[in-house]
N, C-alpha and C positions, 0 to 999 in steps of 0.2 A: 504494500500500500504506500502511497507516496499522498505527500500535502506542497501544494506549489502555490509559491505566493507572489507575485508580481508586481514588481513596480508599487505594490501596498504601502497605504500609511492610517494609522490612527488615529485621531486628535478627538478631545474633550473641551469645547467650546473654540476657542483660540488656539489652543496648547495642543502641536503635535509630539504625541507619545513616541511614534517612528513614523519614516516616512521614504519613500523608494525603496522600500523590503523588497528584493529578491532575492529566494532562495527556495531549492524543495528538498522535502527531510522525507527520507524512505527507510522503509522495514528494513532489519538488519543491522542498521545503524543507532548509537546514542547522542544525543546531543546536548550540550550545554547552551541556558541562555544566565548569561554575567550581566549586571553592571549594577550600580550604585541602588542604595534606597531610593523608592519611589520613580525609578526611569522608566519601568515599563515594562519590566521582566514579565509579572502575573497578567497584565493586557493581552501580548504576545500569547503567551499560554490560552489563553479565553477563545484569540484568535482562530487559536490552531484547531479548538475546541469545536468550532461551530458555533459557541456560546455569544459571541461577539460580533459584529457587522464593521467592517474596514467603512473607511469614506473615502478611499481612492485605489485604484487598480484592483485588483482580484486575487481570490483565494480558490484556490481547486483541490478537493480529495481525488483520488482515484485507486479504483484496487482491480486488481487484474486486468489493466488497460480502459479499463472504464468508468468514467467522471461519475460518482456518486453525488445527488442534489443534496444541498446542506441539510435538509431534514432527515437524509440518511444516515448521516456523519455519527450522532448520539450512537449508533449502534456499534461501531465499529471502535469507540474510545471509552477509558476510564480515567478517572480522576482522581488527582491526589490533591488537597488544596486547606491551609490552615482556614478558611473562609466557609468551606463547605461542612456544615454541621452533621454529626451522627443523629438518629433518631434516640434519645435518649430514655423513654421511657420502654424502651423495652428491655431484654435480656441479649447478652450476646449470639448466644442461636435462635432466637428470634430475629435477630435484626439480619443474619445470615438466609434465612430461609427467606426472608422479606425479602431481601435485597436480589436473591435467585429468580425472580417471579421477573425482575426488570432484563436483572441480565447475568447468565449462567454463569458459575466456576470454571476454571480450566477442567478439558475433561479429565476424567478420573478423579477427582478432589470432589470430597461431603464436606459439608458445612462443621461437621464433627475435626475432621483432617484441618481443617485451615486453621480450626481455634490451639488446635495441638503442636501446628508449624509457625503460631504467632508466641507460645507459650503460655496461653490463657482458660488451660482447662480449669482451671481453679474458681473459676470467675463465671462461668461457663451458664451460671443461671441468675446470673446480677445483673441487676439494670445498668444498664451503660452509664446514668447518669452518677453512680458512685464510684467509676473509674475513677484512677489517677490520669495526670495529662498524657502522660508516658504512654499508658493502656490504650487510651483510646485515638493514641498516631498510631499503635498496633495496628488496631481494628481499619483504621483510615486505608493505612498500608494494605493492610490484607484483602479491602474491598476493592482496590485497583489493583494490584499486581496481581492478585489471583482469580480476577474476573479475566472472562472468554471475549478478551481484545485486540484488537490488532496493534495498538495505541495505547502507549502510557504516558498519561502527563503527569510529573511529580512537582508540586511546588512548593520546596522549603521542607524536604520530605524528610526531616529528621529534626523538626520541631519538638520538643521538649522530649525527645528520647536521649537516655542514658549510651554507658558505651557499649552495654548489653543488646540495647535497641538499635545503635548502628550499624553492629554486627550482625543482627536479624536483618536489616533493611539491604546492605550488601549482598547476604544471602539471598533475599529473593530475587534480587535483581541479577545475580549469576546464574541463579539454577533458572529463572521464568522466564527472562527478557531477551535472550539471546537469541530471538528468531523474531522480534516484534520492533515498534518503532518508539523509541524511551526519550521525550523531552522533559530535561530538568530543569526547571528554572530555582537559580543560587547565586549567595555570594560564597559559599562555603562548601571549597575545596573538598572536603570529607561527603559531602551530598553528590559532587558529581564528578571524579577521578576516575571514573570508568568508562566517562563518554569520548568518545573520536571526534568527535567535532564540539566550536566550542562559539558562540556569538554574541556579543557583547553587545547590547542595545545600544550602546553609547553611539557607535558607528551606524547607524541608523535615526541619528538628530539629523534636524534642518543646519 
């Protein structure tokens, strides 16, 4: 699957975010997006998402040679994002089976297997809302990298995890990612050392 952007730019009233974006990011590849607080890392990300509408040039998915319309796009991506909230009144295998209904685990993986490869059987019938911060980038984690996508967008993806939790979030991203297409948005080297390409918003101002 590949996302091709062209000649693209963003802006929020007056203020462009980026602006002559070209570039396309395809499966098999990691990518880093860098640069300062507030330039426009997490916009970028939204972009690539579908979630967000450019105001100039164009944005294209495609997977096996054929342009997917943006309302296809949700299907084919998952999300990692400090902004996207868990459903907190449920339990952790509830919010696993909930979450299955929208969009499937990788195959072979039960909702049982994923709480056991985040390390949270213990927890396994508590409502999310009595997590710690730590627990519930787990569960964030576990519900993008281990959903059935072609597409992983991670932003800020080791937000209040320990060095326990960076070593789980490493792991998933060696043993799940290595066939799919992984953008990181980061200032923090330890979140995205594993990618081959690497893009700095900054070179993307007016």
């Amino acid at each position: 699957m590949t996302i091709s952007l062209s000649d693209s730019g963003k802006r929020f009233n007056r203020d462009w975010i980026f602006r002559h974006f070209t570039y396309t990011f395809e499966t098999g590849n990691a990518y880093a997006i860098t640069g300062p607080n507030g330039s426009g890392k997490s916009t970028l990300l939204q972009v690539l998402s579908g979630g967000m509408m450019i105001n100039e040039g164009k944005v294209q998915w495609a997977t096996s040679n054929k342009d997917l319309a943006s309302e296809q796009v949700y299907q084919h991506i998952s999300i990692c994002a400090p902004y996207l909230e868990l459903i907190e009144e449920m339990t952790l295998i509830e919010f696993l089976n909930f979450h299955q209904g929208f969009k499937p685990l990788l195959p072979g993986l039960s909702a049982n297997e994923v709480i056991s490869i985040i390390g949270l059987e213990k927890a396994l019938h508590k409502q999310i809302r009595y997590y710690s911060s730590g627990m519930k980038q787990r569960v964030k984690l576990a519900q993008c990298i281990l959903s059935d996508s072609t597409i992983v967008l991670l932003d800020e993806p080791c937000t209040n995890l320990d060095a326990a939790g960076i070593s789980l979030y490493h792991s998933l991203i060696d043993k799940y990612c290595r066939n799919r297409l992984v953008v990181v948005s980061s200032n923090d080297e330890v979140e995205y050392k594993f990618c081959n390409e690497n893009l700095n918003i900054s070179d993307y101002k007016l």
